[in-house]
Every structure is written in structure tokens, then in C-alpha cells.
TIROMAR-850575 format. One record per residue: residue number from 0; chain; residue in one letter; x negated, y negated, z negated of N, C-alpha, C, O in turn. Coordinates in Angstrom, 2 decimals, padded with zeros to 5 digits, always signed. Each point is the difference from the previous one (the first is absolute). Example, Ala and Ser with C-alpha at 12.3 -4.5 7.8 and 13.67 -1.06 7.14 Angstrom:
# residues 2
+-----+-------+-----+---------+---------+---------+---------+---------+---------+---------+---------+---------+---------+---------+---------+
:   n : chain : res :     nc1 :     nc2 :     nc3 :    cac1 :    cac2 :    cac3 :     cc1 :     cc2 :     cc3 :     oc1 :     oc2 :     oc3 :
+-----+-------+-----+---------+---------+---------+---------+---------+---------+---------+---------+---------+---------+---------+---------+
:   0 :     A :   a : -013.19 : +005.69 : -007.80 : +000.89 : -001.19 : +000.00 : -000.90 : -001.20 : +000.00 : -001.04 : +000.02 : -000.66 :
:   1 :     A :   s : +001.39 : -001.07 : +001.38 : -000.82 : -001.19 : -000.06 : +000.77 : -001.09 : -000.73 : -000.51 : -001.11 : -000.17 :
+-----+-------+-----+---------+---------+---------+---------+---------+---------+---------+---------+---------+---------+---------+---------+
END
This chain:
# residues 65
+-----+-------+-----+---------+---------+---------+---------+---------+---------+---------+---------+---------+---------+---------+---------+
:   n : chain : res :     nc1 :     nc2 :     nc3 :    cac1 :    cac2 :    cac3 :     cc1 :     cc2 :     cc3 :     oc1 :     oc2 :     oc3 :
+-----+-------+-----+---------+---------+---------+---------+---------+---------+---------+---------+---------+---------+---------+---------+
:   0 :     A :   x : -000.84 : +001.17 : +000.00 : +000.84 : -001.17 : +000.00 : -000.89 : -001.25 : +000.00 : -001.11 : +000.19 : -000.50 :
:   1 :     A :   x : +001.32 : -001.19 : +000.87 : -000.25 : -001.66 : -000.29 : -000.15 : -000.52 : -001.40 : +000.65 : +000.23 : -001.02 :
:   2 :     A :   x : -001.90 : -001.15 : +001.27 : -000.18 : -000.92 : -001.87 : +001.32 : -001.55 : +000.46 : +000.28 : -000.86 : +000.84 :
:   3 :     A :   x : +000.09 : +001.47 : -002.19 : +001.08 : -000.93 : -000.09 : -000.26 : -001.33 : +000.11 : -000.96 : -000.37 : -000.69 :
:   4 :     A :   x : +001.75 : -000.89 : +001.64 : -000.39 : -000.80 : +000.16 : -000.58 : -001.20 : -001.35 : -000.81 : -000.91 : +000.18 :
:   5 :     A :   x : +001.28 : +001.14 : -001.05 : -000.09 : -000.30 : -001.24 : -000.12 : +000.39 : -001.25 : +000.95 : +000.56 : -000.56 :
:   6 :     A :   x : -002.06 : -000.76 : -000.03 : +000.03 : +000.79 : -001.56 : +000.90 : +000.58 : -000.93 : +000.75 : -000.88 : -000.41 :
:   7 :     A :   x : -000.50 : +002.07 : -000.15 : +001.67 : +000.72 : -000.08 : +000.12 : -000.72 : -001.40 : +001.15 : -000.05 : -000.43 :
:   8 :     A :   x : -002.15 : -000.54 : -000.38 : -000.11 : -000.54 : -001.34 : +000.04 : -001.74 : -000.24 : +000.66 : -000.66 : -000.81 :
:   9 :     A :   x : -001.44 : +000.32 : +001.65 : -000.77 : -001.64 : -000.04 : +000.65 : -000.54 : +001.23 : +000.02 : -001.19 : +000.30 :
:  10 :     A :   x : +000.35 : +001.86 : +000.16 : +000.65 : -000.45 : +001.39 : -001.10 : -001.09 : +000.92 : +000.37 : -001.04 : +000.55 :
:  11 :     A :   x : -001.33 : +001.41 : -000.57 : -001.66 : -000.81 : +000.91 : -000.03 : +000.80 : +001.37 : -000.34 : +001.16 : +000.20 :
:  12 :     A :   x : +000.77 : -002.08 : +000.63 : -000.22 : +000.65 : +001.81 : -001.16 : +000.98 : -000.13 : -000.89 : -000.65 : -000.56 :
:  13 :     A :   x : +000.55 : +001.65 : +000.75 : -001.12 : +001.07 : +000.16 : +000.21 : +000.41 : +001.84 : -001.13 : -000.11 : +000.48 :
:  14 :     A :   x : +001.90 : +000.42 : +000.36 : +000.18 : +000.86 : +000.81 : -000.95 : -000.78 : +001.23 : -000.44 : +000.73 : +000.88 :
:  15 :     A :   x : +000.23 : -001.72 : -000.84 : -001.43 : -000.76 : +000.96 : -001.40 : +000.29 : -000.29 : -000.96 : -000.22 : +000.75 :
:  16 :     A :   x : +000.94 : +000.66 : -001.71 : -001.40 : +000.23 : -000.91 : -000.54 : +001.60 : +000.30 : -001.13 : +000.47 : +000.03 :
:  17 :     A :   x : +002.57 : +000.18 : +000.19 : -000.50 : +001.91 : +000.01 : -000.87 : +000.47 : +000.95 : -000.62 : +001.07 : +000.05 :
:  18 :     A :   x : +000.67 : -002.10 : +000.76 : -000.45 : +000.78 : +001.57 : -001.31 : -000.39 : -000.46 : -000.34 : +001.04 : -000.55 :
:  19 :     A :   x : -000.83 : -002.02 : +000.38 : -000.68 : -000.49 : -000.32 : -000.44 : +000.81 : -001.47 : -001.22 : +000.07 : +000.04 :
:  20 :     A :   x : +001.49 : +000.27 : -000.74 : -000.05 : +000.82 : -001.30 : -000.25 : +001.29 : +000.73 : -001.15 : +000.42 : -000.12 :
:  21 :     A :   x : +002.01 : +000.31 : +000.86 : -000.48 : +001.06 : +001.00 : -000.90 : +000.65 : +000.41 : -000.26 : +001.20 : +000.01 :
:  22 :     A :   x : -000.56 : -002.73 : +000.61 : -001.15 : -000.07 : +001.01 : -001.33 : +000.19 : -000.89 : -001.03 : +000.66 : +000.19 :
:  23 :     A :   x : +001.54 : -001.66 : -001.42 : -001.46 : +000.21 : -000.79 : -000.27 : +001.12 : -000.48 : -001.13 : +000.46 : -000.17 :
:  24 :     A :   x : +002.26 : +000.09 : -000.10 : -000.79 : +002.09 : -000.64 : +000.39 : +000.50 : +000.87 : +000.67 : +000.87 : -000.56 :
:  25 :     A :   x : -000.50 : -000.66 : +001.92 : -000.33 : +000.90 : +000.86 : -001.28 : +000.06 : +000.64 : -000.49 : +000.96 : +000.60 :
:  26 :     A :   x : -000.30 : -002.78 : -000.91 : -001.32 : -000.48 : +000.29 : -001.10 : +000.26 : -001.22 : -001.21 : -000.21 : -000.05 :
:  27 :     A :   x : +002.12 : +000.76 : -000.88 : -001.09 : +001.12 : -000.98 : -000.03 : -001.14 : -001.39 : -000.63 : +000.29 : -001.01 :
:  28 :     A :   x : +001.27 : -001.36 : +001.13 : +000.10 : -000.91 : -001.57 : +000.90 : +001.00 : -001.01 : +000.76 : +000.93 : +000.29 :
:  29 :     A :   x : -001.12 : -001.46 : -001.51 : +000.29 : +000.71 : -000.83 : +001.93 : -000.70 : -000.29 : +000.18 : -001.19 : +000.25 :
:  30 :     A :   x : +000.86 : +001.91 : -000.68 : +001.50 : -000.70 : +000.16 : -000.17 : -001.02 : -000.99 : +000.36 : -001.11 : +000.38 :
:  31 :     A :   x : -000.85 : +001.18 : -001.67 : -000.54 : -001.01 : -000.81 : -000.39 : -001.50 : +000.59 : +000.70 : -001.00 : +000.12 :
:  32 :     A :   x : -001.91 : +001.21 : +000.15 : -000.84 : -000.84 : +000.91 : +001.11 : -000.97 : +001.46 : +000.06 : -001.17 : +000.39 :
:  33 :     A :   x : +000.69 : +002.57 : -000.01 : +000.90 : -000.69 : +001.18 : +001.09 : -000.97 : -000.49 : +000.21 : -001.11 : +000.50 :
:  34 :     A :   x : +000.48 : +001.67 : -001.53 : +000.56 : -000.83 : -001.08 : -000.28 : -001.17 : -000.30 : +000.58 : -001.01 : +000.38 :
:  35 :     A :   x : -001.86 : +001.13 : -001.36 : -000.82 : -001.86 : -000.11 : -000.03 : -000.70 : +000.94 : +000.27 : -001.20 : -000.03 :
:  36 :     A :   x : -000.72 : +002.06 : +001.40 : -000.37 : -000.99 : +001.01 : +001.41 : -000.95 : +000.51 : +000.07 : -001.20 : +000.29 :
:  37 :     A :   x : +001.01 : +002.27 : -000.31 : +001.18 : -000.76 : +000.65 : +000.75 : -000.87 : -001.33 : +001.12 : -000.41 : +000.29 :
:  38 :     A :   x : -001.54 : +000.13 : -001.52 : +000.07 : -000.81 : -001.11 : +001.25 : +000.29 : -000.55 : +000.67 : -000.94 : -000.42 :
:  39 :     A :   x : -000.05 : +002.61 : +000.33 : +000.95 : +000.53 : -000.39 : -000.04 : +000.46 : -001.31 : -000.21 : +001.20 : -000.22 :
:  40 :     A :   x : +000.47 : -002.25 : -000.96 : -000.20 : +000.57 : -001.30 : +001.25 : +000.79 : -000.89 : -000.01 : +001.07 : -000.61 :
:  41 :     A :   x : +000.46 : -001.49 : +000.71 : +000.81 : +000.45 : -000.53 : +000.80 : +001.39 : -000.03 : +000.60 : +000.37 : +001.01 :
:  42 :     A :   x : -000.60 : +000.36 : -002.13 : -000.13 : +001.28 : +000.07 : +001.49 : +000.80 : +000.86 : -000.11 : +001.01 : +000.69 :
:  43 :     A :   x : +000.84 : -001.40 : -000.82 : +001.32 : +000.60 : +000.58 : -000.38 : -000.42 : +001.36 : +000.75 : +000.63 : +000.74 :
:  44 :     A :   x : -001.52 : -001.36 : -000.03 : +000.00 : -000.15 : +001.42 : -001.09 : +000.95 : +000.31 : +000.25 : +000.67 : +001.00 :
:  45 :     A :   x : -001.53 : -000.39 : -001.62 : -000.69 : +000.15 : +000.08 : +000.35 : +002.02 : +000.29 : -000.40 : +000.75 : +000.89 :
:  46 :     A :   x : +001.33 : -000.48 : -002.20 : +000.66 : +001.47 : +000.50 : +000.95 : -000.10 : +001.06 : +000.45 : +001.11 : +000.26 :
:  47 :     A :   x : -000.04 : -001.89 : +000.34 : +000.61 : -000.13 : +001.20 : -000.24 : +000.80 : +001.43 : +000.61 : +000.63 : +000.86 :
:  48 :     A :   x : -002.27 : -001.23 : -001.31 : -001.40 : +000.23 : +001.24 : +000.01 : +001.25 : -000.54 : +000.60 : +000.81 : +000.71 :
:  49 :     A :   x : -001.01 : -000.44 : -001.57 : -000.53 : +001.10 : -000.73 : +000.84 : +001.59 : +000.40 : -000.39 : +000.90 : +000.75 :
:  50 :     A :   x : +001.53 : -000.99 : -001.48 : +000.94 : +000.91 : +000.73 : +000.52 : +000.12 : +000.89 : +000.85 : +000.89 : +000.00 :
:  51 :     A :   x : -001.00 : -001.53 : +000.98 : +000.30 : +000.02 : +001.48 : -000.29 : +001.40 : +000.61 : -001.12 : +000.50 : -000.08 :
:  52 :     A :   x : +002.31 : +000.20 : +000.79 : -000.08 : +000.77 : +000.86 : +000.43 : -000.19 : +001.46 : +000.84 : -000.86 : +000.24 :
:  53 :     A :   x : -001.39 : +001.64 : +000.83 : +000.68 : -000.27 : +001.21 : +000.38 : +001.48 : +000.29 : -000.81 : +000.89 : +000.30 :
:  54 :     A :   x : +002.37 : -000.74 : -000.45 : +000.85 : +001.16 : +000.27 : +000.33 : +000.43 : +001.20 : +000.38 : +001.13 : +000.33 :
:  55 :     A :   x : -000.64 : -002.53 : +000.63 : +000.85 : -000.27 : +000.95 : -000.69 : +001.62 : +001.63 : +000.46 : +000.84 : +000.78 :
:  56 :     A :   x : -001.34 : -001.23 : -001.11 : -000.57 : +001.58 : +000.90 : +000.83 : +001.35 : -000.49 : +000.58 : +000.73 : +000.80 :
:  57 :     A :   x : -000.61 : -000.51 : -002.32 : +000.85 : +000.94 : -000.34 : +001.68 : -000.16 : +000.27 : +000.46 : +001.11 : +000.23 :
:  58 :     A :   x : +000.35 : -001.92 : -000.21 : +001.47 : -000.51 : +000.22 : +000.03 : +000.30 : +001.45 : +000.87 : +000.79 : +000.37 :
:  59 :     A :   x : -001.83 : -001.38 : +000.70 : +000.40 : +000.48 : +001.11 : -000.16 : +001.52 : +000.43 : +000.79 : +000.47 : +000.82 :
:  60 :     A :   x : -001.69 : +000.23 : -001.29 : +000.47 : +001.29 : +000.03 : +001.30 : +000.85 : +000.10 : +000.00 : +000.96 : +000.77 :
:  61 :     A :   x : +000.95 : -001.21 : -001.39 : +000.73 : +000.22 : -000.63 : +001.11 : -000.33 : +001.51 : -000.14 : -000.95 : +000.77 :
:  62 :     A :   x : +000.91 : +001.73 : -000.72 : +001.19 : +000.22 : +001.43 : +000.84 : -001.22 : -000.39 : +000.32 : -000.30 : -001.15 :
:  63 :     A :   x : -000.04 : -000.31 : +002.18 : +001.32 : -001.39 : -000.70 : +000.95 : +000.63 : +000.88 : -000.12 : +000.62 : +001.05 :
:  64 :     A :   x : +001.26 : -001.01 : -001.88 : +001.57 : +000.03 : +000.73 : +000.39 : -000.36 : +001.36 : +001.17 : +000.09 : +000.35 :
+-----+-------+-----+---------+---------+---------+---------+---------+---------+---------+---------+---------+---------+---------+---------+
END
């Protein structure tokens, strides 16, 4: 699924920031580090990033109606 356009707690726009958060630990930064860099402190946003899954490869699997 998608990071919600907005923090589910603090309500702080996050969903411009993911793709860019992305790039830096697939480019081998540490999620920490990618975190600081994009100046995301705060902890409920910060598990936002954190628990993020992408299902969406698994969902299309799946036969639709």
C-alpha cells in the first residue's frame, strides 16, 4: 500500500518526502541517517517511514473480479 499523505498522529505532510527517503537506503544510508537528513523528527512520523510496506506486488497477484 501507499505512505499516507499525512501523519496518522501529528498530522505533518510526510508523503513528498518518501520517495526521497527511499532513494537514500536503497543508496546504502543508514534509515536513521535518511531520517535526519530529511529533518523528520518526530517519532510517530518517523514510524510512518519505518513501517512502511509495499503490498502492492503481492495484491496484484491475486485474480480480480
Amino acid at each position: 500500500m501507499q505512505i499516507p499523505i499525512r501523519c496518522w498522529s501529528c498530522g505533518k505532510p510526510i508523503a513528498h518526502l518518501y520517495k526521497s527517503f527511499k532513494e537514500k537506503v536503497e543508496s546504502g544510508v543508514s534509515p536513521k541517517e535518511a531520517l535526519d537528513d530529511l529533518e523528520i523528527e518526530r517519532y510517530c512520523c518517523r514510524a510512518a517511514f519505518l513501517g512502511q510496506t509495499n503490498l502492492l506486488e503481492l495484491v496484484n497477484k491475486f485474480k480480480k473480479y
